[in-house]
C-alpha positions as CSV (number, residue, x, y, z in Angstrom):
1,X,-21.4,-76.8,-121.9
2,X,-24.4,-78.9,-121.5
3,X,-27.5,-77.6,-119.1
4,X,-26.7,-77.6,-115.7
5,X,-28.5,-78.0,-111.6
6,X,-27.6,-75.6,-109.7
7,X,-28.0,-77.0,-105.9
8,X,-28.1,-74.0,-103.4
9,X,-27.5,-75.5,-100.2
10,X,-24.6,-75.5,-97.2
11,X,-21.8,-77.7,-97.4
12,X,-23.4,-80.5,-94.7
13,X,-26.5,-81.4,-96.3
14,X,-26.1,-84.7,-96.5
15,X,-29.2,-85.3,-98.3
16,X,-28.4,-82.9,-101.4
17,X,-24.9,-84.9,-100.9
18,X,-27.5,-87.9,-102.1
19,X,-29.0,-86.2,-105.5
20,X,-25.4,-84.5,-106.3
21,X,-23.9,-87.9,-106.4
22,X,-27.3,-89.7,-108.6
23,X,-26.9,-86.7,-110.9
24,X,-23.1,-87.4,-111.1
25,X,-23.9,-91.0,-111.7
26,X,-26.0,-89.8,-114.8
27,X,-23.5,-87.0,-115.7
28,X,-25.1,-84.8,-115.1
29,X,-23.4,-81.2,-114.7
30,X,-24.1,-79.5,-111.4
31,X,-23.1,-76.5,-109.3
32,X,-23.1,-76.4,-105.5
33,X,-23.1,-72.8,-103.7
34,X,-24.3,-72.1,-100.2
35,X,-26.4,-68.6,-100.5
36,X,-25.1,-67.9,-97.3
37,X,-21.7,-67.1,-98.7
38,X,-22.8,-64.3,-100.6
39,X,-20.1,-62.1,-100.3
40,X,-16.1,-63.0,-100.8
41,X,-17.0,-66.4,-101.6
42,X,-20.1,-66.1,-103.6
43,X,-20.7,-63.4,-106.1
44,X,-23.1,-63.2,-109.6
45,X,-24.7,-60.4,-111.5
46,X,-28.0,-61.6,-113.8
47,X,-30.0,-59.9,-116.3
48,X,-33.5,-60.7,-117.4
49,X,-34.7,-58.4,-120.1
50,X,-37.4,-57.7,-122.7
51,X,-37.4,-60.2,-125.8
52,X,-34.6,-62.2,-123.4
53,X,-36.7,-65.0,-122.3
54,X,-33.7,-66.6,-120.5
55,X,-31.3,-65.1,-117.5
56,X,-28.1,-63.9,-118.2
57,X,-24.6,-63.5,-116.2
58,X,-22.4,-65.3,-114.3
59,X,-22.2,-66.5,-110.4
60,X,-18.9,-66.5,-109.4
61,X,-17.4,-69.0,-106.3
62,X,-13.3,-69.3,-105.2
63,X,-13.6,-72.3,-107.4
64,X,-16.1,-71.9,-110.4
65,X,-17.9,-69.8,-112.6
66,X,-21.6,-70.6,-113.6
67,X,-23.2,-68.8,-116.4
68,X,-26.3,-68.5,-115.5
69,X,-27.7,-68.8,-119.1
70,X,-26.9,-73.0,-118.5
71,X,-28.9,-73.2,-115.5
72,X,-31.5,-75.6,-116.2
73,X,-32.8,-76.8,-112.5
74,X,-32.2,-75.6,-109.2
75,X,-32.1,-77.4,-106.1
76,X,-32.9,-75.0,-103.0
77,X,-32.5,-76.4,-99.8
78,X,-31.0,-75.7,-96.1
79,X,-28.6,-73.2,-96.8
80,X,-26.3,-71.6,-94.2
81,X,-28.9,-68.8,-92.5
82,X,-27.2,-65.4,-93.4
83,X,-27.2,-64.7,-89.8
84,X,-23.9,-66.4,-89.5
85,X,-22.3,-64.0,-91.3
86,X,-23.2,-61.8,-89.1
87,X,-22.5,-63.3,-85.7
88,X,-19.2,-61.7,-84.5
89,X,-21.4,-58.4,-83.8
90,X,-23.2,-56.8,-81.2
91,X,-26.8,-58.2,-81.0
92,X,-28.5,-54.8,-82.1
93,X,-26.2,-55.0,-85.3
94,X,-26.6,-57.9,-85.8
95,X,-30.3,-58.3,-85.9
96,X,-30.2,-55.3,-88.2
97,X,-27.6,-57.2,-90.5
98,X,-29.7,-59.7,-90.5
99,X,-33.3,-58.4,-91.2
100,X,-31.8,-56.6,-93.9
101,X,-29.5,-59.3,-95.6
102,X,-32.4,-61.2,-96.4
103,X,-33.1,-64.1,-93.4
104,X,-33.0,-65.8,-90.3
């Protein structure tokens, strides 16, 4: 498979909606993920090693599989705040989930 961009960014980003669609145009292969779905929906494992002078692994959605070795770009922008994922707890859990699973 040719080189990929991967776009990390949640589903109503209009803007990213913009540059998936120009590198469509241009075919352009591209994977969308929202890092705030890291869990169920969104899993991947990498390896960067000695002499390895490229990542490794795969990320892993309830549609595709990227290996990450293809990745040539990525697009970060505006993804879903983790704290959503945490939002049905109580507030002191909550915080805690959050401050520890990596952002507002």
């Amino acid at each position: 498979m040719a080189p990929l961009v991967l776009v990390v960014t949640s589903l109503e980003d209009v803007t990213a909606d913009l540059a998936i669609t120009a590198l469509n145009d241009r075919e352009v292969p591209v994977a969308r993920v929202d890092s705030g779905d890291i869990g169920p929906g969104l899993t991947f494992g990498a390896r960067l090693g000695a002499g390895a002078p490229v990542w490794s692994g795969r990320l892993h959605t309830t549609t595709r599989e990227v290996e990450l070795g293809e990745v040539a770009a990525v697009y970060y922008r505006r993804h879903t705040p983790y704290s959503a994922r945490f939002a049905h707890l109580p507030a002191q859990q909550r915080d805690f989930a959050t401050a520890e699973g990596g952002g507002p």
